[in-house]
ZALUMFI-973585 format. One record per residue (C-alpha): x, y, z; residue in one letter; residue number from 1. Coordinates in nm, 3 decimals. Each point is the difference from the previous one (the first is absolute). Layout:
N
       x       y       z type seq
       X       Y       Z    a NUM
...
This chain:
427
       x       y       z type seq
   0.257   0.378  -0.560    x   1
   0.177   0.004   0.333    x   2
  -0.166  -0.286   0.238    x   3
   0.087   0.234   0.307    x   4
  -0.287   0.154   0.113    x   5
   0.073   0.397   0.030    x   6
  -0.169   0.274   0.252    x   7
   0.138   0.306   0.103    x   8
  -0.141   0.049   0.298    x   9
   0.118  -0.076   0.315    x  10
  -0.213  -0.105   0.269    x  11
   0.072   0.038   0.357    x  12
   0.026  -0.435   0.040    x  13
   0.297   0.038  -0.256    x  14
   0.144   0.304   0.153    x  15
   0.019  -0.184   0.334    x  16
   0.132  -0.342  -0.174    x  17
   0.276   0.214  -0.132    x  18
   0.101   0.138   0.262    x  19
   0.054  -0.337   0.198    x  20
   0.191  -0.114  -0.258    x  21
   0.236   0.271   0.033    x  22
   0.014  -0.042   0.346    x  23
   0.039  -0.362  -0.028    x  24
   0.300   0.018  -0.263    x  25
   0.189   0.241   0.285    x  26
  -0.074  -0.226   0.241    x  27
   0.184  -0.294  -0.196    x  28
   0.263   0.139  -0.102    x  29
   0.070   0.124   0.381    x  30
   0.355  -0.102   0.189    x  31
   0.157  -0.137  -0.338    x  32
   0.141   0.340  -0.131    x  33
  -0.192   0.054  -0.326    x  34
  -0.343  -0.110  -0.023    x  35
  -0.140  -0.215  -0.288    x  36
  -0.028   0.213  -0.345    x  37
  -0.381  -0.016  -0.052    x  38
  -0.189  -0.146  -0.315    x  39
  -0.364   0.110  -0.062    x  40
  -0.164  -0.266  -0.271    x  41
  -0.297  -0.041  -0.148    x  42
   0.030  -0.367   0.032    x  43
  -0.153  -0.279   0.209    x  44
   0.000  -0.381   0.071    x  45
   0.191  -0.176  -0.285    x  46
   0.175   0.355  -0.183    x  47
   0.133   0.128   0.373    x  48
   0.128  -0.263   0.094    x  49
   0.186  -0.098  -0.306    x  50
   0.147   0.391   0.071    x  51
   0.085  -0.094   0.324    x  52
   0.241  -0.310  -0.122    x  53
   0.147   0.277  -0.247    x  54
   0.107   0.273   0.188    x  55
   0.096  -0.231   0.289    x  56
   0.339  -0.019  -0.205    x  57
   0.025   0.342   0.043    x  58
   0.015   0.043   0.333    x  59
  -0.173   0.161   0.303    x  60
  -0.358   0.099  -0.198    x  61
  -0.329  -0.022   0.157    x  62
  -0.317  -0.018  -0.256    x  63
  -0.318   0.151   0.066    x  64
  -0.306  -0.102  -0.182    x  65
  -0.218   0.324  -0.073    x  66
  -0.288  -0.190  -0.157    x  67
  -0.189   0.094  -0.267    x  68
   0.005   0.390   0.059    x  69
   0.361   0.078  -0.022    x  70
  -0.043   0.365  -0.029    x  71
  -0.241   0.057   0.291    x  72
   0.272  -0.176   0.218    x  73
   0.293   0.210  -0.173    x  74
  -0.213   0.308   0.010    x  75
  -0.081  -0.055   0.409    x  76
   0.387  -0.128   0.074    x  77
   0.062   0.332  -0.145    x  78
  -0.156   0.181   0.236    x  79
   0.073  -0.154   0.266    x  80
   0.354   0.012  -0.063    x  81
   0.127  -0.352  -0.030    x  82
  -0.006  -0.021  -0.394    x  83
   0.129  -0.367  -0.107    x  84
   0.413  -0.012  -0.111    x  85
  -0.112  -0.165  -0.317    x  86
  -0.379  -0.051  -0.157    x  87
  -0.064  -0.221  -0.298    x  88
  -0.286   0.155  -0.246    x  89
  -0.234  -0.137  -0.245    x  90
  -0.079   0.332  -0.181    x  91
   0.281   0.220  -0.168    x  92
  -0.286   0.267   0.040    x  93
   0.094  -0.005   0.363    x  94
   0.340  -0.030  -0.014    x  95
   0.043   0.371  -0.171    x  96
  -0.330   0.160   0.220    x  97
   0.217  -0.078   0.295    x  98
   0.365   0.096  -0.147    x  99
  -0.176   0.336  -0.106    x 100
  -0.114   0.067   0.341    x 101
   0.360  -0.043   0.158    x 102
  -0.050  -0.374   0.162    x 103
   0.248  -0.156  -0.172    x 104
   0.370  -0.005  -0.079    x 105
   0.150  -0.065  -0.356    x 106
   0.133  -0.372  -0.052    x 107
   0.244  -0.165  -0.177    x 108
  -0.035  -0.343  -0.112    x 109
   0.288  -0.231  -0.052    x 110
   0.169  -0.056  -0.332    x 111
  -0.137  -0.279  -0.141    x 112
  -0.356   0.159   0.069    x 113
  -0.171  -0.012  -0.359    x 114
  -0.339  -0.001  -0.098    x 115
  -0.270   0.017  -0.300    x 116
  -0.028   0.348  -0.171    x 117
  -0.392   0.011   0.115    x 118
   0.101  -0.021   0.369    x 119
   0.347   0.239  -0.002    x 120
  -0.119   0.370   0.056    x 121
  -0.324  -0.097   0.212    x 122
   0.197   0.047   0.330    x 123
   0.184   0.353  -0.068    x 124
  -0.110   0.351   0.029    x 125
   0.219   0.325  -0.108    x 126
   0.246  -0.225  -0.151    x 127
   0.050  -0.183   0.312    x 128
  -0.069  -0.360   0.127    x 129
  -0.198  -0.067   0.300    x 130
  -0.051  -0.366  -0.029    x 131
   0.102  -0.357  -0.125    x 132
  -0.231  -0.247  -0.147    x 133
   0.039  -0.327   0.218    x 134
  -0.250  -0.207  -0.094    x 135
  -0.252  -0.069  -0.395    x 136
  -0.335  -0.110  -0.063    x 137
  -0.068  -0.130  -0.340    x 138
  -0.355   0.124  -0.058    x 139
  -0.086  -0.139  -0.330    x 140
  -0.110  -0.401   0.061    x 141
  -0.283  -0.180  -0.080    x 142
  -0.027  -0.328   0.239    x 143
  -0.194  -0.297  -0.186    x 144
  -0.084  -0.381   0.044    x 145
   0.186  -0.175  -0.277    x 146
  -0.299  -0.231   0.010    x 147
  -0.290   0.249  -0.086    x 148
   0.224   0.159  -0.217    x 149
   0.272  -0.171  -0.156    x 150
   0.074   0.300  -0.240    x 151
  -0.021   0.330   0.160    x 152
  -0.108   0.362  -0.251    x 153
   0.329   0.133  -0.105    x 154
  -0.192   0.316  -0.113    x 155
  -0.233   0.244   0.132    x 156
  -0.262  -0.139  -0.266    x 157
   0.084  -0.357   0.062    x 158
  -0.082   0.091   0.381    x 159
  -0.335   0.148  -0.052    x 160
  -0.064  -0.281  -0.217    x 161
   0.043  -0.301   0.260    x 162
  -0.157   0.196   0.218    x 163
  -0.306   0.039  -0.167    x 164
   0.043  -0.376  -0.119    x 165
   0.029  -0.119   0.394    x 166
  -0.291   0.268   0.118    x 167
  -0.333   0.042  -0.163    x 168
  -0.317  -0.140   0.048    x 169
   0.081  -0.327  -0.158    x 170
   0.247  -0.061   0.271    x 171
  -0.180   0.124   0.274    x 172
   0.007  -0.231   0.331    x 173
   0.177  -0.261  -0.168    x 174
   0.340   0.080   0.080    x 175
   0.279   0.269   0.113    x 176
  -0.065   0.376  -0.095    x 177
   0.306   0.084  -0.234    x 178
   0.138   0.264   0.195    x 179
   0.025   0.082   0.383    x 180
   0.040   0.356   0.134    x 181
   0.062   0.128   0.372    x 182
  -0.211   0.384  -0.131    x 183
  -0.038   0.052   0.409    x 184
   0.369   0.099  -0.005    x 185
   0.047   0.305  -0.259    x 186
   0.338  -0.040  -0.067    x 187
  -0.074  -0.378  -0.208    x 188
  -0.210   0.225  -0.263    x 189
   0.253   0.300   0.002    x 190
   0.245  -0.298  -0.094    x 191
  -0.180  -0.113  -0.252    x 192
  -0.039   0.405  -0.136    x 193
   0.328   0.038  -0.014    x 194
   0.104  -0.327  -0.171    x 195
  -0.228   0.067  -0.235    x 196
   0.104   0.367  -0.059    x 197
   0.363  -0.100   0.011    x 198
  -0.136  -0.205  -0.347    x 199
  -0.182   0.298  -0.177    x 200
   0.182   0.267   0.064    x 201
   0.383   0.190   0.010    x 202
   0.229  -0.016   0.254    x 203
  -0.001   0.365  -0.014    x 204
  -0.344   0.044   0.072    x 205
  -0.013  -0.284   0.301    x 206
   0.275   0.208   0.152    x 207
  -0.139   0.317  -0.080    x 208
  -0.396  -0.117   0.159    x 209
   0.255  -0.107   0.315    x 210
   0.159   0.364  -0.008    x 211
  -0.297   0.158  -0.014    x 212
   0.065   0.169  -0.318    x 213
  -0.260  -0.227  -0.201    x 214
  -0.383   0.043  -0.073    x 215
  -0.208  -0.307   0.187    x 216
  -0.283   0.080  -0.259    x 217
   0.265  -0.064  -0.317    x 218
  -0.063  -0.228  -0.294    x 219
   0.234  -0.296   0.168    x 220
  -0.164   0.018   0.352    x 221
  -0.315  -0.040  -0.207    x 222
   0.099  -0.299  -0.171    x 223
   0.157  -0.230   0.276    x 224
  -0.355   0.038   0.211    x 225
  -0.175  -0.062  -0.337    x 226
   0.213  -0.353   0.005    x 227
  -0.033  -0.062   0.337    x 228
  -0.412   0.046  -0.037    x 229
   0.024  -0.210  -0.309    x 230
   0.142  -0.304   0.262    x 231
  -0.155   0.093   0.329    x 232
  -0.358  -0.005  -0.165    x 233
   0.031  -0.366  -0.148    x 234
  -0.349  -0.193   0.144    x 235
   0.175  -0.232   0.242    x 236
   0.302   0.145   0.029    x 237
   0.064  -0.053   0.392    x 238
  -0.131  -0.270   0.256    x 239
  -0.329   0.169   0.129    x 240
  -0.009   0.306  -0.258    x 241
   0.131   0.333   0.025    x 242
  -0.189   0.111   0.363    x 243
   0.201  -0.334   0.156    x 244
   0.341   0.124  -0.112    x 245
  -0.062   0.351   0.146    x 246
  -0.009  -0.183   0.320    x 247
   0.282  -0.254  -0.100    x 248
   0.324   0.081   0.191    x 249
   0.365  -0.066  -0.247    x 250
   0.059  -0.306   0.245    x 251
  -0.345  -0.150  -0.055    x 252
   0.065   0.051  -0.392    x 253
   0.303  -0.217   0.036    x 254
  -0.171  -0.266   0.211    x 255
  -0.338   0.009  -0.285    x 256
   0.279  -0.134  -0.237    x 257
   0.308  -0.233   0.205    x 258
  -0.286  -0.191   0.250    x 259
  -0.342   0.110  -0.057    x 260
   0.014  -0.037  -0.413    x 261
  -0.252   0.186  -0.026    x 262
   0.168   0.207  -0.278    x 263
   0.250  -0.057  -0.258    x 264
   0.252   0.304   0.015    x 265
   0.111   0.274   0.218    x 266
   0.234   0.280  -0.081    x 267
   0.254   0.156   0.252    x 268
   0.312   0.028   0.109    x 269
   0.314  -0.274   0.077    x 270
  -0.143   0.067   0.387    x 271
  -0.290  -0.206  -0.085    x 272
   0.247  -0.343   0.029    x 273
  -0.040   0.079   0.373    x 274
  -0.352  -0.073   0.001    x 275
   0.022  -0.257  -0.185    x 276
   0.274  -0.170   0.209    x 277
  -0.242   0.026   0.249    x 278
  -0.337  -0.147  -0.136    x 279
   0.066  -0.167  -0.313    x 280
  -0.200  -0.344  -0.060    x 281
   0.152  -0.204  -0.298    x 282
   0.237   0.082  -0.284    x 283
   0.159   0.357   0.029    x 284
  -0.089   0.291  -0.231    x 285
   0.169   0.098  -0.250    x 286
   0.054   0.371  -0.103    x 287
  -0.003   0.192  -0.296    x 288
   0.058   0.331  -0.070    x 289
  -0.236   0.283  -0.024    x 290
  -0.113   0.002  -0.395    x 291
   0.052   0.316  -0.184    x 292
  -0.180   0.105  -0.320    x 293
   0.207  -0.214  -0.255    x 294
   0.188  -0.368   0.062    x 295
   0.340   0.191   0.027    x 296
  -0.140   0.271   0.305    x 297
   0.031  -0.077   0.343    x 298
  -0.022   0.314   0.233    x 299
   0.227   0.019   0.335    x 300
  -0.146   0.125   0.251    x 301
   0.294  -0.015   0.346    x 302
  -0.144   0.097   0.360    x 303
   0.313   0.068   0.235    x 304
   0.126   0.039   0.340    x 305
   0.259   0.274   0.091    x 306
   0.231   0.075   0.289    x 307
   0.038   0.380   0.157    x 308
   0.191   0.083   0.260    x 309
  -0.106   0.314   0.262    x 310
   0.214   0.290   0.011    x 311
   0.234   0.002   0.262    x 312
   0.073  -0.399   0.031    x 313
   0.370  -0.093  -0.129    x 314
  -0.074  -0.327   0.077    x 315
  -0.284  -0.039  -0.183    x 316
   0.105   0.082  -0.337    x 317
   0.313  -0.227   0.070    x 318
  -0.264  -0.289   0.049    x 319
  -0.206   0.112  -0.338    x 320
   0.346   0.014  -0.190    x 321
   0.046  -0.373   0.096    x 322
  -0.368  -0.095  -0.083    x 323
   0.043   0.169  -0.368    x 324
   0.268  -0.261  -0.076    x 325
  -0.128  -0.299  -0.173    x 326
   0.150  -0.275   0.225    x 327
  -0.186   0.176   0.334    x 328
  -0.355  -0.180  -0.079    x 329
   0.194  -0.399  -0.050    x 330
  -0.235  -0.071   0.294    x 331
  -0.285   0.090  -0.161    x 332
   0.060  -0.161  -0.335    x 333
   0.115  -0.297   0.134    x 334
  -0.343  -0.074   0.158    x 335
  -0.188   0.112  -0.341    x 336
  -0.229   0.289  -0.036    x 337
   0.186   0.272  -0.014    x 338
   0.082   0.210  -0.332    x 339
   0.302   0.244  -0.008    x 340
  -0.024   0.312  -0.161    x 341
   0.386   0.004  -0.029    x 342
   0.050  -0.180  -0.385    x 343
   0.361  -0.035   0.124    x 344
  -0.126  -0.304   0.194    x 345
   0.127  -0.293  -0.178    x 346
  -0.321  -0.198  -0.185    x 347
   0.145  -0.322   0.143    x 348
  -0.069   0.113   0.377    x 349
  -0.358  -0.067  -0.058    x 350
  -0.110  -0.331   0.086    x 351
  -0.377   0.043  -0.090    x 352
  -0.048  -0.032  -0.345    x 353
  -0.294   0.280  -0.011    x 354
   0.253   0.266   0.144    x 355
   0.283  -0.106  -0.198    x 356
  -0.263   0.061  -0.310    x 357
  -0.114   0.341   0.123    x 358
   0.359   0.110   0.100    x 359
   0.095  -0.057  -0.353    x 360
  -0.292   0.214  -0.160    x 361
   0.133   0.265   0.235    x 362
   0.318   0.024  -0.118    x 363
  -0.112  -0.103  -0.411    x 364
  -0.337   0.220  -0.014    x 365
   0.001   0.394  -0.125    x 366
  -0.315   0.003   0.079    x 367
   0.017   0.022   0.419    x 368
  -0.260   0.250   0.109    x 369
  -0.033   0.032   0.410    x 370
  -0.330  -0.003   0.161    x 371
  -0.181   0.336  -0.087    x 372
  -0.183   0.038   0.268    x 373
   0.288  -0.036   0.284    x 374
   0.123   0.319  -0.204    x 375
  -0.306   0.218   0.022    x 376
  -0.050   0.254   0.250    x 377
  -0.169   0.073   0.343    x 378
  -0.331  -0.227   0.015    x 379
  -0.040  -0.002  -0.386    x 380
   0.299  -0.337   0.083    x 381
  -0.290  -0.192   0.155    x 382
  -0.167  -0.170   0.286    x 383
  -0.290  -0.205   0.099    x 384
  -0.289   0.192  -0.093    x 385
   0.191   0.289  -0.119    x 386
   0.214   0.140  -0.327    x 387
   0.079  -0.203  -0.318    x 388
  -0.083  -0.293   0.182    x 389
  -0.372   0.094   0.071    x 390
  -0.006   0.143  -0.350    x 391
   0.043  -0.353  -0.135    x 392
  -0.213  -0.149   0.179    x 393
  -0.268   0.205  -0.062    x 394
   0.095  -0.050  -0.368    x 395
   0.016  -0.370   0.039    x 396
  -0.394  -0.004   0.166    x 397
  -0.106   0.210  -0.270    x 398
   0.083  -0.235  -0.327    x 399
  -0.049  -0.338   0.197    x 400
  -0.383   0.187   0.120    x 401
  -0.095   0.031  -0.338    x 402
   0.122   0.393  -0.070    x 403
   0.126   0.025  -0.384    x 404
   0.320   0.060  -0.033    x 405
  -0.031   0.344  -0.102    x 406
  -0.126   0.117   0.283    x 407
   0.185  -0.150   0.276    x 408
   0.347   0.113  -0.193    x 409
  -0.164   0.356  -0.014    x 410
  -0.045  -0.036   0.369    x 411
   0.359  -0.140   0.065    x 412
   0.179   0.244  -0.134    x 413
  -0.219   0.253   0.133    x 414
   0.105  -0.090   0.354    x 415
   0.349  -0.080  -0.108    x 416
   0.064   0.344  -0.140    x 417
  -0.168   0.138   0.327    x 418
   0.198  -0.188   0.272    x 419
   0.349   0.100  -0.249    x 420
  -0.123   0.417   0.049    x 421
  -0.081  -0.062   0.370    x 422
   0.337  -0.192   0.083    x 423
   0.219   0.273  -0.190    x 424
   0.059  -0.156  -0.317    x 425
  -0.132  -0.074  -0.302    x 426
  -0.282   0.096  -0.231    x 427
């Protein structure tokens, strides 16, 4: 999972970046006593500046948009000195590197801060916490055309069933491809993993493969690639076969299915409604949720965003305090497309009808299990062309290019158990 794109290395372009930005934030909060508190995001366009309308009830707060590569711009801020008050995260992974190496001061949120089981602990190391979740992603959606399918699989069967039904030769050039697939970004199939792996195996063992502390070469690993082959190979699967999704970004999948209708389904996350705000032609999709292995299974996979505050800044961990109450993000859910972490948040503040669904399996389900790979370690996490997400895809061009099964999962978990030794973790 984890649509932000990850590298630790920091190039001399963001070294210099950061360091103008801390040399701009002095500069505006100059001959007004205290400057601004400071708010590294990894948000842009729509997300930032729904942020902006939320923590301008706060007060004096200026927001900085880090782009994609939050940690190279955290990582060069450091250095030079001018570290952020506040940063919002999208891994927990990060969140406890950098409160091991000393960056960050403990928080407390506010009282009515409560969220699901699968998210509490992510944010605390040595018994103590170094972060509040601010923001969810629901990651287990399927978006469909009512039209081209009026009854969507409610099982993992039923799935691989209409999609072999709308693929295959028979079908071939005479209509949408069943299922559409952005494979160029790695995090869509490490979604898809982990949805599916959610659905075969334990809780225990997703936590422990996240810890580190399971084998990557075990009898459940095994058996959610084996399901995702049996799908993912299906003649006809995707618009343009297997070598076109490679190259399909996750934006392109959702514009294949709301305007181009050139496929049927696509699976991902609540996010996707942006897109689809954005391009769809015709009647809205409709969404269903990812189909476990029986009627009555339906995995939860959550994706989140946190806030840390940088040792040393009072003011900042006053500002993430506020943020951690429910009521801080009104803004944000006013306007739609936003999902709160915080179950406390009254149902009826929702006015879109898809969020006031998901919020309600957040707070009903058992079954919440937060993105695996956000958890993993070092460059095993993922990025383009590197870690879990390479792995997958990789995988994915191996049993839509005609590799049995057997094989490519012998490969996968090859790799997968190598990257878990060379990150620290894992078997």
């Amino acid at each position: 999972g984890g649509g932000v794109r990850h590298d630790g290395r920091v190039s001399r372009r963001t070294l210099l970046r950061a360091g103008a930005a801390g040399a701009v934030t002095v500069a505006a909060g100059c001959g007004r006593g205290e400057p601004s508190i400071q708010v590294a995001v990894v948000w842009s366009t729509g997300e930032l500046a729904r942020f902006r309308e939320v923590v301008a009830r706060y007060g004096d707060v200026r927001v900085v948009s880090a782009g994609n590569d939050i940690d190279a711009f955290l990582r060069a801020r450091h250095l030079a000195g001018t570290s952020p008050d506040v940063a919002i995260l999208p891994r927990p992974g990060l969140v406890v590197e950098y409160a091991r190496r000393g960056w960050l001061r403990e928080v407390t949120p506010s009282g009515g801060y409560a969220v699901p089981v699968g998210m509490a602990d992510l944010l605390t190391t040595g018994g103590r916490r170094y972060g509040v979740w601010v923001k969810a992603a629901h990651k287990s959606l399927f978006w469909h055309l009512p039209s081209l399918l009026p009854d969507p699989p409610r099982s993992w069967d039923e799935l691989v069933q209409v999609t072999r039904r709308l693929g295959g030769p028979p079908r071939r050039g005479a209509g949408p491809a069943p299922l559409a697939i952005g494979a160029a970004d790695g995090w869509v199939l490490t979604d898809w993993f982990e949805n599916v792996l959610a659905d075969v195996t334990t809780p225990g063992f997703y936590s422990a493969l996240a810890r580190g502390d399971a084998d990557w070469g075990s009898r459940s690993v095994r058996a959610a690639l084996d399901r995702l082959a049996e799908l993912w190979s299906v003649e006809g699967a995707f618009p343009g076969g297997g070598r076109r999704a490679l190259l399909t970004q996750y934006e392109d999948s959702v514009i294949d299915v709301v305007h181009r209708r050139r496929a049927v389904m696509v699976f991902e996350g609540d996010f996707v409604d942006d897109v689809v705000r954005a391009f769809s032609s015709g009647a809205a999709p409709r969404t269903f949720r990812f189909p476990g292995a029986r009627m009555a299974d339906r995995p939860l996979i959550v994706g989140g965003d946190a806030a840390v505050v940088f040792a040393g800044s009072d003011r900042g961990a006053d500002l993430v305090r506020w943020l951690s109450e429910g009521s801080a993000f009104g803004p944000w859910l006013d306007a739609g497309g936003y999902l709160s972490p915080n179950v406390s948040v009254p149902l009826a503040s929702y006015r879109d009808p898809v969020r006031r669904e998901l919020a309600t399996d957040l707070r009903t389900t058992d079954a919440v299990r937060f993105d695996l790979s956000d958890q993993l370690p070092g460059p095993f996490t993922g990025s383009d062309g590197v870690g879990i997400w390479r792995i997958m895809q990789d995988f994915f061009a191996d049993v839509t290019g005609g590799v049995a099964a057997g094989e490519a999962i012998r490969r996968a978990t090859g790799q997968l158990a190598a990257a878990a030794r060379s990150a620290g973790g894992g078997r």
